[in-house]
N, C-alpha and C positions, 0 to 999 in steps of 0.2 A: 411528491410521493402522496397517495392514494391511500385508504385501505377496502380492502372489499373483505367481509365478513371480518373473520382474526386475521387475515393475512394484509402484509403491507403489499403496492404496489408501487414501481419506481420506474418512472421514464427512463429508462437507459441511455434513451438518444439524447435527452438535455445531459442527462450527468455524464454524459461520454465527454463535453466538452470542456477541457482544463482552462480556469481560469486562472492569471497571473498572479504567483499569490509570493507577496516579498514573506519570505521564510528569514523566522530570528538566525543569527549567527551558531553552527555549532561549536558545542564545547564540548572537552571533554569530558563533561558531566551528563550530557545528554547522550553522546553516542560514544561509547566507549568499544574499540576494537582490542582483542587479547589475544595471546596466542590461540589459544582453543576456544574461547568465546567471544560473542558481542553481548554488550549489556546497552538497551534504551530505556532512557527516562525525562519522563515528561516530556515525549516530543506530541506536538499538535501539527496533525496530519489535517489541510484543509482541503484537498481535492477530492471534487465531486464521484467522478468515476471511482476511486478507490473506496470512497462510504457507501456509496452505492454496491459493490460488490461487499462490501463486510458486513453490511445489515442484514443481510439475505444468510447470514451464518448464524449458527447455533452460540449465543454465550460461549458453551463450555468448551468449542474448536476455531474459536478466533485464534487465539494463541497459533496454534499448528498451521491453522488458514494463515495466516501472518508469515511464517518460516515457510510453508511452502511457496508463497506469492514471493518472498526475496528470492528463493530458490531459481523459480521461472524465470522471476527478470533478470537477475545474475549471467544464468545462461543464456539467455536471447543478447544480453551484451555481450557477451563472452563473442557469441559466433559471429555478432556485427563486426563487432573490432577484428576479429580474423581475416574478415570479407574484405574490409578495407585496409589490412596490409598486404594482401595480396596484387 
C-alpha cells in the first residue's frame, strides 16, 4: 500500500493472493449463531484481499460493507452447492 496525496493506494493483484493462515479454533463466544441473529466478537480477519477491500470503505459503512460482503458470499455459495447437486 501506497499513498498518493490523502489517498491510500493498494496493489490489488498482490493482496488478491490468500495466504494460508492457521485460524484460532471457534467458539461460541466468538461466533454466535441465533435464531434471528449472529453476534461476532473478537474475531481477527487476516486475509489480504478482504483488508484490502475494507480500507478503501468509509469508517462509518464498514459495518453494512461487512453484512453485505457475507451477504454476496452466502449466495455465491448457495448457487455453487446447487450446481453441484445437480
Amino acid at each position: 500500500m501506497t499513498r498518493n496525496g490523502n489517498k491510500r493506494v493498494i496493489n490489488l493483484e498482490s493482496a488478491m493472493t490468500e495466504l494460508p493462515v492457521d485460524s484460532p479454533a471457534s467458539t461460541p463466544e466468538r461466533v454466535q449463531v441465533l435464531s434471528t441473529s449472529m453476534h461476532i466478537r473478537d474475531l481477527s480477519i487476516e486475509r489480504p484481499s478482504i483488508i484490502a477491500y475494507l480500507q478503501n470503505i468509509a469508517p462509518e459503512k464498514l459495518e453494512i460493507a461487512l453484512v453485505h460482503a457475507l451477504e454476496v458470499g452466502i449466495t455465491e455459495m448457495q448457487l455453487r452447492r446447487g450446481r453441484f447437486r445437480q
